[in-house]
C-alpha positions in Angstrom: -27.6 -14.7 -14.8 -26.7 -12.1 -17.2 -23.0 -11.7 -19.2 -22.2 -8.9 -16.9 -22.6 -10.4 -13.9 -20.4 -13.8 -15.1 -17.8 -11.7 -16.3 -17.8 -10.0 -12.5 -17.8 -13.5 -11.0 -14.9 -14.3 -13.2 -12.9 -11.1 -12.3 -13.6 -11.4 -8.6 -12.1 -15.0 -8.3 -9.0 -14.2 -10.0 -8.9 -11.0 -7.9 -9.6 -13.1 -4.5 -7.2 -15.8 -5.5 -4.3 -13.0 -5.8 -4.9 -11.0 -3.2 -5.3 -14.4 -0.8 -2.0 -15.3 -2.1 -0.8 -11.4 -1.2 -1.6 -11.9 2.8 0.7 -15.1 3.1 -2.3 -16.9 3.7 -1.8 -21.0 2.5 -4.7 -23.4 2.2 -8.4 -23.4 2.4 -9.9 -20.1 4.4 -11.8 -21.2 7.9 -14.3 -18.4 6.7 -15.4 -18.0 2.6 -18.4 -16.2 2.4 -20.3 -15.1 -0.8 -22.7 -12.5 -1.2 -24.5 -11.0 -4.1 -27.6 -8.5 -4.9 -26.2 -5.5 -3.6 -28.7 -2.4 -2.1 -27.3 0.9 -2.2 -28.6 2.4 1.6 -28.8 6.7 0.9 -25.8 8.5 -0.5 -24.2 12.0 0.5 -26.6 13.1 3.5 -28.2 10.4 4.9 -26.6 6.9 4.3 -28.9 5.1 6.4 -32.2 5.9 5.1 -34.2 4.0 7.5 -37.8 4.5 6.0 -36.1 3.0 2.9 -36.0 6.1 0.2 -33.1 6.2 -1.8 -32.4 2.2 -1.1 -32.0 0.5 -4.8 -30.1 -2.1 -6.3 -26.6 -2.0 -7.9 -25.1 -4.8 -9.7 -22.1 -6.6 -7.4 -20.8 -9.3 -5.6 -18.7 -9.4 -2.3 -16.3 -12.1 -1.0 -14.4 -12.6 2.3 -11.7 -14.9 3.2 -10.3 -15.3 6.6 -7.7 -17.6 7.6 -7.8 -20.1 10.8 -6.3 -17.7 13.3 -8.3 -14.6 12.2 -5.0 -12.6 11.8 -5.3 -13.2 8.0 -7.7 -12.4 5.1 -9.5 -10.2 2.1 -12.6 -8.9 1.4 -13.1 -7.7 -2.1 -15.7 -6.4 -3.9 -17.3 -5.7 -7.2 -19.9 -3.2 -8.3 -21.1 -2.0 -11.7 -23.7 1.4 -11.6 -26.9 1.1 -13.3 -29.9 2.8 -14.3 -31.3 1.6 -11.5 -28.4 2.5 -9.0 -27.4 5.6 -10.5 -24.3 7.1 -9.4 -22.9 6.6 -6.1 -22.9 10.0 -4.4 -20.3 9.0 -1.9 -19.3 12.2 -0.9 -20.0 16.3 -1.6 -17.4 15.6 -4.5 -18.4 13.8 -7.8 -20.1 10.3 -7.5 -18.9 7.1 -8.4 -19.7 6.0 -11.6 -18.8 2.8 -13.2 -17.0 -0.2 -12.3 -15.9 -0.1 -8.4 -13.6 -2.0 -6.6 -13.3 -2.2 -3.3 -10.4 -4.0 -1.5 -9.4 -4.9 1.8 -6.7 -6.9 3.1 -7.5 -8.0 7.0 -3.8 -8.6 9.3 -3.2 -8.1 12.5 -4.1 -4.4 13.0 -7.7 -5.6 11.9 -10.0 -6.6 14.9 -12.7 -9.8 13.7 -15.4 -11.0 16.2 -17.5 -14.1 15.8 -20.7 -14.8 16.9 -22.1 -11.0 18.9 -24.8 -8.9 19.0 -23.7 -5.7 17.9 -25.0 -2.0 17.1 -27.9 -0.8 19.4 -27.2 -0.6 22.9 -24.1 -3.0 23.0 -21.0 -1.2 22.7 -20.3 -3.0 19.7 -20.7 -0.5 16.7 -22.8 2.4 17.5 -26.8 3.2 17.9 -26.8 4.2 14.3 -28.6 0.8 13.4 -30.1 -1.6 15.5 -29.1 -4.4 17.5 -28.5 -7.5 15.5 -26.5 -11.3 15.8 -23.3 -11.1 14.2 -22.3 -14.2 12.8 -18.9 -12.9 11.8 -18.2 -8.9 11.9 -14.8 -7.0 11.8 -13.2 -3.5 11.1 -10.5 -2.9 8.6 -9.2 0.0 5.8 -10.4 -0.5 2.4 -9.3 1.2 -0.9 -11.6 2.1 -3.7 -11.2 2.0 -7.1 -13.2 3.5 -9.8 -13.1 2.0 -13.6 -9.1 1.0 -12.6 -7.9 4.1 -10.9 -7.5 4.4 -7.5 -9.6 7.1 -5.8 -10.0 6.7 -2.0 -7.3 5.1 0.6 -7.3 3.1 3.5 -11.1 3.8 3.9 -12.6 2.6 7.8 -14.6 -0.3 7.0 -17.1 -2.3 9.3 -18.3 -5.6 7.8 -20.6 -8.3 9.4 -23.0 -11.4 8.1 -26.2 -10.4 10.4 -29.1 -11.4 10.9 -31.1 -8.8 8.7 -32.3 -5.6 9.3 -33.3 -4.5 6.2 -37.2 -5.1 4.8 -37.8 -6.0 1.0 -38.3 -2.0 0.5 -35.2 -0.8 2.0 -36.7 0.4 5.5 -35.3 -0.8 8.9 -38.8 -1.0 11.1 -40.8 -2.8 13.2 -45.1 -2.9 13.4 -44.9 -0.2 11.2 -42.5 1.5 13.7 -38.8 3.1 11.5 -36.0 3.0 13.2 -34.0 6.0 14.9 -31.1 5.9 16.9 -33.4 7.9 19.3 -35.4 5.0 20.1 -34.7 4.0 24.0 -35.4 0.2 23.1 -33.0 -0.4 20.2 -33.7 -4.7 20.1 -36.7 -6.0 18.0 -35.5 -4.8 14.7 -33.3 -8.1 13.8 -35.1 -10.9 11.5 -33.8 -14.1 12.9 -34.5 -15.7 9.4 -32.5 -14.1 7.2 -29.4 -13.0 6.8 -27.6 -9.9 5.0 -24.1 -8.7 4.5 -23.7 -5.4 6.1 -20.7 -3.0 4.8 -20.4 0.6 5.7 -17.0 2.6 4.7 -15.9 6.0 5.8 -13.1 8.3 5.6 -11.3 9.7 8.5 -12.2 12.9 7.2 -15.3 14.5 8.6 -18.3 16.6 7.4 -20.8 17.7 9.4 -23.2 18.1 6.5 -23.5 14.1 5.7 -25.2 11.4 8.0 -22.7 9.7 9.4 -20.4 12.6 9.7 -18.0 11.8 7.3 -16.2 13.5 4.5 -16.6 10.1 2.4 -19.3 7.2 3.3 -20.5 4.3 1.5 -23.0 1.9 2.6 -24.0 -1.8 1.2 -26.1 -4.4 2.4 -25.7 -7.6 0.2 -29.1 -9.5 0.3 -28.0 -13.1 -0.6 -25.4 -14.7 1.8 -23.9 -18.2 1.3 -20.8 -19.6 3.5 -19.0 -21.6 1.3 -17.0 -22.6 4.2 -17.5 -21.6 7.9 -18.8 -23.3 11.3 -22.0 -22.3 10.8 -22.4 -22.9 6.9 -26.1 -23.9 7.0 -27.0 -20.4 7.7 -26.0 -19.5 4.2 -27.6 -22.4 2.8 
């Protein structure tokens, strides 16, 4: 593990711990989830890239904490651009470049489901990707931060530990077949195996000229998944 990464774990925890503190929250979290080796999924015009172009790795790490009654909880995350990554193209405006930050801090107006197949043909998230188990999966706002300064504001979010959609190249597909939302059987896609962390942001804002139609989008998929504490922690194991 490389000094960049350690000094991220090291800022995350203290960020968790105060933001944790910030929701009123007291104890041990009923959910702690920990995810690392980020994929950035398309940018500015298509931020699902099913085939698996434009799908490379960013430095980061994710953690969610939810409380006993669900009513309670943060998800933060770190990200530091690359060579690799390059910048985020987020929007039509200019990228993101540097160290991000995004924040969210999950209450009452936040909805949290355990343990659904969502996405596809269920009603829960749109045909945009693929039906999949949901282990945990929620909706709340997010800010983003760029090198310290804030830069986007209560951001839609949708977050879920799935079972994964995503092959080692990026590309959503099965027998050779790539997704689209077109597809009239949407199931298959899911590997029952593995896990990912799925997070997808978007502004309220809309713009017809970006995939999904939004003024601002980011998309993540976080390949390594452990539950440090949850009722199904073997999964991340």
């Amino acid at each position: 593990m490389n000094y960049r990464i350690l000094l991220f774990l090291a800022s995350l925890a203290a960020l968790v711990a105060l933001l944790w503190l910030n929701t009123g929250s007291k104890g041990e979290p009923s959910w702690f989830i920990h995810a690392s080796f980020p994929k950035v999924i398309g940018g500015y015009g298509d931020n699902y890239a099913y085939s698996g172009d434009n799908v490379r790795p960013v430095e980061g790490v994710l953690e969610l904490r939810l409380n006993g009654s669900r009513q309670r909880g943060t998800i933060t995350v770190l990200l530091q651009t690359t060579e690799a990554s390059g910048p985020l193209h987020v929007s039509a405006e200019q990228p993101f470049d540097g160290e991000i930050t995004l924040v969210s801090q999950i209450d009452p107006s936040s909805t949290v489901n355990e343990e659904v197949f969502i996405h596809g043909d269920t009603g829960i998230g749109g045909p945009e990707l693929p039906r999949t188990y949901a282990t945990v999966v929620g909706w709340s706002r997010f800010d983003v931060f760029v090198d310290g300064a804030l830069v986007h504001e209560d951001l839609s979010g949708e977050w879920a530990l799935i079972q994964a959609l995503r092959k080692s190249d990026g590309a959503i597909r099965q027998s050779g077949l790539i997704y689209s939302p077109l597809l009239r059987d949407k199931r298959g896609f899911a590997d029952p195996e593995a896990n990912e962390f799925l997070l997808l942001l978007h502004s309220d804002a809309v713009d017809s000229n970006n995939v999904p139609s939004y003024a601002v989008a980011l998309h993540l998929v976080f390949t390594e998944v452990t539950i440090e504490i949850g009722p199904l922690k073997d999964l991340g194991s």
